[in-house]
C-alpha positions as CSV (number, residue, x, y, z in Angstrom):
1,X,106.2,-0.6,-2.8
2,X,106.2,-2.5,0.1
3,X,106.4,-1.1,4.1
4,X,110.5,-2.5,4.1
5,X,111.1,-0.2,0.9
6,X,109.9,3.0,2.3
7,X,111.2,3.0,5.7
8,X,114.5,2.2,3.9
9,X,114.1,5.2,1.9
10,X,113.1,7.0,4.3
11,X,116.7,6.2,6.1
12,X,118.7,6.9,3.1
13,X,117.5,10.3,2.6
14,X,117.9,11.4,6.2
15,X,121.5,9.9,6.2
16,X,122.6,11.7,2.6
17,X,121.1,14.7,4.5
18,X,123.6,14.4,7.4
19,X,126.3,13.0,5.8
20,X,127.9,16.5,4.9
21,X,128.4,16.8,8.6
22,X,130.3,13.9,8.9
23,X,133.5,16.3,8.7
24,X,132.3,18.9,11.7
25,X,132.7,16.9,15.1
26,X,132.8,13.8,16.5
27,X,129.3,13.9,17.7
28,X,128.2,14.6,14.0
29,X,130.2,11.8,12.7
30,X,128.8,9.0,15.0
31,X,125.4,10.3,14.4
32,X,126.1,10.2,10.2
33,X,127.7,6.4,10.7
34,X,124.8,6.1,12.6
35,X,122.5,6.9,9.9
36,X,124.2,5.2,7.4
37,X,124.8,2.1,8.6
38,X,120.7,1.9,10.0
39,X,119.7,2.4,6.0
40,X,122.0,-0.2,5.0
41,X,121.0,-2.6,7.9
42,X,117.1,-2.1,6.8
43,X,118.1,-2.2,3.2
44,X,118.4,-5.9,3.2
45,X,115.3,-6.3,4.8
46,X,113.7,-5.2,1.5
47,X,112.6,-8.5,-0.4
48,X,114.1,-7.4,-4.1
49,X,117.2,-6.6,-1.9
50,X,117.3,-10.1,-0.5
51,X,116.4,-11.3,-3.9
52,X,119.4,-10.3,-5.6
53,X,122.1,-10.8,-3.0
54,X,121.0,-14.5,-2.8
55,X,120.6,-14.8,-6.4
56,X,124.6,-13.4,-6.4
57,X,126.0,-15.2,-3.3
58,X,123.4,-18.3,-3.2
59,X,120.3,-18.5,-0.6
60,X,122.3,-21.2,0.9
61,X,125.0,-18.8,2.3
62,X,122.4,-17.0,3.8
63,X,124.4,-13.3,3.7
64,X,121.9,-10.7,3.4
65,X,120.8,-11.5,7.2
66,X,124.3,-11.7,8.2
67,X,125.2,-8.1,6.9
68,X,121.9,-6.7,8.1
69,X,122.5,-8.0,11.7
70,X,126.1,-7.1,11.5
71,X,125.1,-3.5,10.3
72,X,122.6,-3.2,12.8
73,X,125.6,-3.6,15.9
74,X,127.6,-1.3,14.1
75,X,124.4,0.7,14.2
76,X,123.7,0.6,17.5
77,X,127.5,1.4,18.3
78,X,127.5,4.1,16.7
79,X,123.8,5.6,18.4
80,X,125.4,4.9,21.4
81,X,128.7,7.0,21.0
82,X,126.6,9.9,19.8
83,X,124.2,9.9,22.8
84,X,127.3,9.7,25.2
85,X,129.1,12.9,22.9
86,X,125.8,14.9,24.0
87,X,124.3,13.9,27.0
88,X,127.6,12.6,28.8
89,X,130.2,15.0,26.7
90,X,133.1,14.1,29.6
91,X,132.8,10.2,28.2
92,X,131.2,6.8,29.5
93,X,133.1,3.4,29.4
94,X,134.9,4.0,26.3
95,X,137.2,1.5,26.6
96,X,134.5,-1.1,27.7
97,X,132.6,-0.3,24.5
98,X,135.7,-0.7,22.4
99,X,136.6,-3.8,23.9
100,X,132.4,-5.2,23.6
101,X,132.0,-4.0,19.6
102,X,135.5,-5.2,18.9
103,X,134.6,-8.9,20.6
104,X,130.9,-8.8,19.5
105,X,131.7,-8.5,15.6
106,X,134.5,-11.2,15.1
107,X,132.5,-13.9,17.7
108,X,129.4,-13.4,15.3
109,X,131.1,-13.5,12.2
110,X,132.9,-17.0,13.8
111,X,129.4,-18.6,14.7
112,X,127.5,-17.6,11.7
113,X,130.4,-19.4,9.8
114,X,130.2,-22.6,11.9
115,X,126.1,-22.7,12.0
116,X,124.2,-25.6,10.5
117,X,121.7,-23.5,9.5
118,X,118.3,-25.1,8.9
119,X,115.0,-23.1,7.5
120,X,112.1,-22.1,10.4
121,X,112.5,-20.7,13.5
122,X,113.5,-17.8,14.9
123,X,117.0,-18.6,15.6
124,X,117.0,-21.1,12.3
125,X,118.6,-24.4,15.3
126,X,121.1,-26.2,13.1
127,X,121.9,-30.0,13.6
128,X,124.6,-32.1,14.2
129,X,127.4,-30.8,15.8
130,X,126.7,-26.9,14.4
131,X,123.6,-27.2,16.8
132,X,124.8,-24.6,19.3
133,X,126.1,-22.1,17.0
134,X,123.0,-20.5,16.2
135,X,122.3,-19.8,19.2
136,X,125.4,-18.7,20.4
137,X,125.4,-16.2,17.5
138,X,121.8,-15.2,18.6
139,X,123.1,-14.3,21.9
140,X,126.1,-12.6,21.4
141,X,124.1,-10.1,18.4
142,X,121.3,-10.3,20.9
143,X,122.5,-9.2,24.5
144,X,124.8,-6.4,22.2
145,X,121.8,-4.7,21.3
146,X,120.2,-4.9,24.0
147,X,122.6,-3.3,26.4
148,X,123.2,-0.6,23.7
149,X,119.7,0.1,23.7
150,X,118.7,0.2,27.3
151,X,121.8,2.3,27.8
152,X,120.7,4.6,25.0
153,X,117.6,5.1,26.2
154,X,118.5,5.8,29.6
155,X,121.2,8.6,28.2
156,X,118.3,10.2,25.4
157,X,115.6,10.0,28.1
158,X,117.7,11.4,31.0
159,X,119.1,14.0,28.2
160,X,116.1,15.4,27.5
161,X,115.1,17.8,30.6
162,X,118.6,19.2,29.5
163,X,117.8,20.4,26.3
164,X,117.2,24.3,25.7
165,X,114.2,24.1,23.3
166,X,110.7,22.2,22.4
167,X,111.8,20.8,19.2
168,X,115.6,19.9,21.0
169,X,113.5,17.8,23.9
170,X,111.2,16.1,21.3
171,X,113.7,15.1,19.4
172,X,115.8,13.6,21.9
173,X,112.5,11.7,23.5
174,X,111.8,10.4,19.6
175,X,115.9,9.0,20.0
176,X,114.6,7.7,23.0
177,X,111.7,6.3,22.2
178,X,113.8,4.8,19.0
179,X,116.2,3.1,21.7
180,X,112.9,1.9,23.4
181,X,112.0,0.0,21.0
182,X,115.0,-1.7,19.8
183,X,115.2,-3.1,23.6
184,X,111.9,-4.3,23.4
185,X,112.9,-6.2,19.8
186,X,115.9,-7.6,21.6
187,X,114.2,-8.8,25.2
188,X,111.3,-10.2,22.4
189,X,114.0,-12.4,20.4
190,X,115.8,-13.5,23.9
191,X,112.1,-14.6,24.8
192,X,111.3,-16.3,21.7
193,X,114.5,-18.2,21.9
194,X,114.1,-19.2,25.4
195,X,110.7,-20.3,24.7
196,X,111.6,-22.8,21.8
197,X,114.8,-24.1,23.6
198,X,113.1,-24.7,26.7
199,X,109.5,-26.1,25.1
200,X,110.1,-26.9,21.6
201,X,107.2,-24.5,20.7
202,X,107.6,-21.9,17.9
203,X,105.9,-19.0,17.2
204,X,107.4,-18.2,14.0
205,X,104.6,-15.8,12.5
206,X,104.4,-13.9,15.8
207,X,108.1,-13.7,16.1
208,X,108.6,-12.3,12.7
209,X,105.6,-10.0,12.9
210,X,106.9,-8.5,16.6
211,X,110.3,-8.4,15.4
212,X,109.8,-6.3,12.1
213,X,107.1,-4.1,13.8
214,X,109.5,-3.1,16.8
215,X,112.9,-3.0,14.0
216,X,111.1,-0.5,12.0
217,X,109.6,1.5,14.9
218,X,113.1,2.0,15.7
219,X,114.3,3.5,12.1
220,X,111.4,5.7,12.1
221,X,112.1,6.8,15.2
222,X,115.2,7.3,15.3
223,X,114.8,9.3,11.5
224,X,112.5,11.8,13.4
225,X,114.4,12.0,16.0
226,X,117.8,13.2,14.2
227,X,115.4,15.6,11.8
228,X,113.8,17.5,14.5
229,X,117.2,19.2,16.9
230,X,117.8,21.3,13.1
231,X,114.4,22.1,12.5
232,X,114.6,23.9,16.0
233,X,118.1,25.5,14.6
234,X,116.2,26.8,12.1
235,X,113.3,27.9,13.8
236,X,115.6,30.1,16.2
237,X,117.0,31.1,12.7
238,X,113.6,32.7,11.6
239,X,112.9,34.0,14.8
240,X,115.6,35.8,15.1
241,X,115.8,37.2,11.8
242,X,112.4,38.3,12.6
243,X,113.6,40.2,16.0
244,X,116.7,41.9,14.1
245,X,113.8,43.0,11.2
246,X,111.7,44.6,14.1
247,X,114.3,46.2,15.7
248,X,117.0,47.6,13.0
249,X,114.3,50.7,12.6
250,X,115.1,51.6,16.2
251,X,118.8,50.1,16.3
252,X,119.3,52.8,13.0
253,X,117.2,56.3,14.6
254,X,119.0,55.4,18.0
255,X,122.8,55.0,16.6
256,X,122.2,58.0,14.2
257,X,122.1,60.1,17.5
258,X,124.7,58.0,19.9
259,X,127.5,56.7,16.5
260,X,130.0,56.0,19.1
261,X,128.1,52.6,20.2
262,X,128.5,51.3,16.8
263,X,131.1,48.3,16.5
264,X,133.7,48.6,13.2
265,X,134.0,44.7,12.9
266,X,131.5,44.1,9.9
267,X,129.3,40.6,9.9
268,X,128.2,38.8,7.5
269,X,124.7,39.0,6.5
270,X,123.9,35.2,7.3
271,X,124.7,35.6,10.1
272,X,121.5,36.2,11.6
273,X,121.5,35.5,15.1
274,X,124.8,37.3,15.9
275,X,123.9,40.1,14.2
276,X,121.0,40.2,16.1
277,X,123.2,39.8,19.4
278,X,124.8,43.1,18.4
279,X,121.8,44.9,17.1
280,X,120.5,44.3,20.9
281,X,123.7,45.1,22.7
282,X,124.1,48.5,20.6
283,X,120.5,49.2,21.2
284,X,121.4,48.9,24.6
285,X,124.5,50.9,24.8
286,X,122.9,53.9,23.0
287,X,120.5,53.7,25.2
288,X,123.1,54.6,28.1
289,X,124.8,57.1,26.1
290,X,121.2,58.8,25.5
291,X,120.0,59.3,28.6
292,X,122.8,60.9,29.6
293,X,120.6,64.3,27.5
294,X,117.4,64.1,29.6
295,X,117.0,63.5,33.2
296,X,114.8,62.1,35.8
297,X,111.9,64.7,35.4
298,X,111.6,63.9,31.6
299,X,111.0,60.5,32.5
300,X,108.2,61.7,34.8
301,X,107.1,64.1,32.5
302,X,107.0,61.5,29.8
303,X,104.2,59.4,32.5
304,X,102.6,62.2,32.7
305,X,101.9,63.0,29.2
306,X,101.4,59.2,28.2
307,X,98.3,59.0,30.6
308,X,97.1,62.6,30.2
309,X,97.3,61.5,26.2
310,X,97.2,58.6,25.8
311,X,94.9,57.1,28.9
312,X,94.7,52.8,28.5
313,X,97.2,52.5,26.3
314,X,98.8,49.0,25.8
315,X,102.9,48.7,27.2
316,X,102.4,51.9,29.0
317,X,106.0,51.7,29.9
318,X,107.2,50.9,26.8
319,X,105.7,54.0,25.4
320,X,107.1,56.3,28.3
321,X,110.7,54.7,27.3
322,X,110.2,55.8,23.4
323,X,109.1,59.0,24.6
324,X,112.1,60.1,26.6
325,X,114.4,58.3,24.4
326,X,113.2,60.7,21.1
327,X,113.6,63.7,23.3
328,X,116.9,62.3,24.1
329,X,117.4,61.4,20.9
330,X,116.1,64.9,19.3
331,X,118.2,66.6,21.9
332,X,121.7,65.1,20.9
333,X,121.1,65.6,17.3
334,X,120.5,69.5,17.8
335,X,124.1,69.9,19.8
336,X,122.7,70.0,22.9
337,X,125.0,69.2,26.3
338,X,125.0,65.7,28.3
339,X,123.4,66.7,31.9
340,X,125.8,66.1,35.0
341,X,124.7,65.9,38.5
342,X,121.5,64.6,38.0
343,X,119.3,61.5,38.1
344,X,118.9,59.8,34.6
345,X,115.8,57.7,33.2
346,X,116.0,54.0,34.3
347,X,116.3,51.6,31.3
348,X,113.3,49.6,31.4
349,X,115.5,46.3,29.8
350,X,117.5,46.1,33.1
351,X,116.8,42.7,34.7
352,X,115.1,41.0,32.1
353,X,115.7,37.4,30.4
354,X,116.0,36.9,27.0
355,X,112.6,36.5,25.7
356,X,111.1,39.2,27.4
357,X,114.0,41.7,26.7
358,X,113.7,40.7,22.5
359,X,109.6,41.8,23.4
360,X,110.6,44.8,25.6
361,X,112.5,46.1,22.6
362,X,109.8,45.5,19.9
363,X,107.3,47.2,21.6
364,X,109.5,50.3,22.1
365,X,110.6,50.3,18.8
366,X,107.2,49.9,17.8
367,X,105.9,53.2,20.0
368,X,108.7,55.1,18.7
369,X,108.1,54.8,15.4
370,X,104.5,54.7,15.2
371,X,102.6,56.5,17.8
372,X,102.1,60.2,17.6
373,X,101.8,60.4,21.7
374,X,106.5,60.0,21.5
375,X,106.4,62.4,18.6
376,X,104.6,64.8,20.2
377,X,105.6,64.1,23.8
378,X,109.3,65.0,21.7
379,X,108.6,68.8,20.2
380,X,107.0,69.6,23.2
381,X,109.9,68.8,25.3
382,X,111.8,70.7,22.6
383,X,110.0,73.4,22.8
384,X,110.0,73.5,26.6
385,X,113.9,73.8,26.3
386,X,113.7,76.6,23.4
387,X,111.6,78.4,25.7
388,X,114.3,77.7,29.3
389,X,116.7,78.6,27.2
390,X,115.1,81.9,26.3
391,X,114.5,82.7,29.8
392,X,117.5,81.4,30.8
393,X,119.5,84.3,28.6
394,X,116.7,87.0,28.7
395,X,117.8,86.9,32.8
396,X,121.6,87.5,32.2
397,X,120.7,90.3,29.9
């Protein structure tokens, strides 16, 4: 199987891939016509491909480069539409690209039909009068990818501070590197050309060579590029379906005390990161109900006994948290009264970002469901009450 056949492959079963997604936005559809069309263009450039179109159609007519190179504008159209839909979603030139893809396809099919088309060289010179045809073709297919692709690149490079995530910038710098290299096949075929109208001399292996490396650096590319923005989709997927596993222990012994906080609206279960959205924000909400049962001096208390208990234990804080929420938690499950008038526990997941709220959480869940320093640190605080209470009604007798 040769190098042609592959990458071909390769393109055809990235584009079936996004081709379902053709349907969802305009973004997705240029980047599916984008995809198909760059498997079709490389397609032809597949010798048994070749083979049999000519063997249909006649070597003479010469069509398989015609619908390669026409495919490959359309192509590059399309790239160039998608990059705009994300990097520049407010629109650039859209009338001026309109206008350039609807000149650029009817002025190459015209001078492909009126080329004397002769074997060797890169822009295959005709004679007689269909001399400048061929090279008028050349430029008009040449100079349209070109500016595509040094726009392109531009858009994916400038695009890629922008992007939230690793695999989101990588795969917008693979686009970009993609876009690269098709400007550096079409400045290379301007050269070449220049060089033989100017001189004479050809440099027919070293043409072709340059120009098939740099055309299939392009697909390959431009494949990883599209297959690495889902893979980082999916990788917030797991990640967050590993946050809401670590968490719905303490999301289900918190809400058991503080029901209210609980939404109605069920979700479904696929929906992983939004459910993990609310598992967090009811989390959080119970966690204001709760403190509303113990006050400032069980937080203190709770330091206290961490580091009389517990001395060098890892997350400190997050371990004084899960204490005073289980004696919170132990205290609104046997009846007992919110406390007014006094200072509450601060919430140590005030002021965080993302990341390091998701961790905050984890590690509390984690002490309150594991270490015996919050179980304990809880019946003694319930004892301590039993005992006030006691007093409290032994002094009005």
């Amino acid at each position: 199987m040769t190098t042609s056949a592959i990458i071909a492959g390769v393109l055809w079963i990235v584009a079936l891939w996004r081709l379902p997604s053709i349907r969802h936005s305009h973004k997705q559809r240029s980047l599916a016509l984008t995809l198909v069309t760059l498997a079709a263009a490389m397609t032809f450039e597949v010798p048994q491909v070749k083979e049999a179109v000519d063997a249909v159609v006649g070597a003479g007519v010469r069509l398989a480069p015609l619908l390669k190179q026409l495919l490959g504008v359309t192509s590059a159209a399309y790239l160039l539409d998608f990059v705009i839909a994300v990097v520049r979603p407010q629109g650039l030139a859209r009338r001026t690209r309109l206008i350039a893809g609807g000149v650029t396809l009817p002025l190459m099919l015209i001078f492909y039909a009126l080329a004397n088309w002769t074997p060797g060289g890169p822009v295959r010179l005709g004679e007689g009068r269909g001399v400048p045809f061929p090279v008028l073709y050349m430029t008009v297919f040449t100079l349209y990818i070109g500016i595509a692709m040094v726009v392109s690149t531009w858009l994916f490079l400038g695009g890629v501070r922008h992007s939230r995530t690793l695999l989101g910038k990588a795969g917008l710098g693979f686009l970009g590197l993609g876009t690269l290299l098709g400007s550096l096949y079409a400045f290379q075929r301007i050269a070449f050309v220049t060089i033989q109208l100017s001189s004479g001399t050809e440099y027919p292996d070293l043409a072709n060579l340059l120009s098939t490396t740099l055309k299939q650096g392009t697909a390959l590319s431009v494949a990883v590029g599209v297959c690495l923005p889902p893979l980082s989709v999916a990788a917030e997927y797991v990640a967050a379906w590993f946050n809401l596993r670590k968490l719905r222990p303490l999301w289900a012994q918190l809400t058991q005390a503080a029901p209210n906080v609980v939404l109605a609206t069920s979700v479904r279960r696929s929906r992983v990161p939004f459910r993990l959205e609310r598992c967090v924000i009811e989390i959080e909400d119970a966690c204001l109900a709760l403190r509303e049962y113990v006050s400032a001096d069980t937080y203190t208390s709770a330091q206290k006994f961490v580091l009389s208990q517990a001395a060098g234990v890892q997350c400190a804080d997050a371990v004084v948290e899960a204490c005073w929420l289980r004696a919170a938690v132990q205290s609104a499950r046997d009846g007992g009264e919110r406390l007014r008038g006094v200072e509450y526990p601060p919430l140590g997941v005030t002021g965080r970002d993302r990341a390091s709220e998701l961790s905050w959480l984890r590690e509390v869940g984690r002490a309150y469901l594991l270490l015996p320093v919050v179980s304990e640190f809880a019946r003694t605080e319930q004892s301590s009450n039993i005992q006030a209470q006691g007093d409290s009604e032994g002094s009005l007798t």
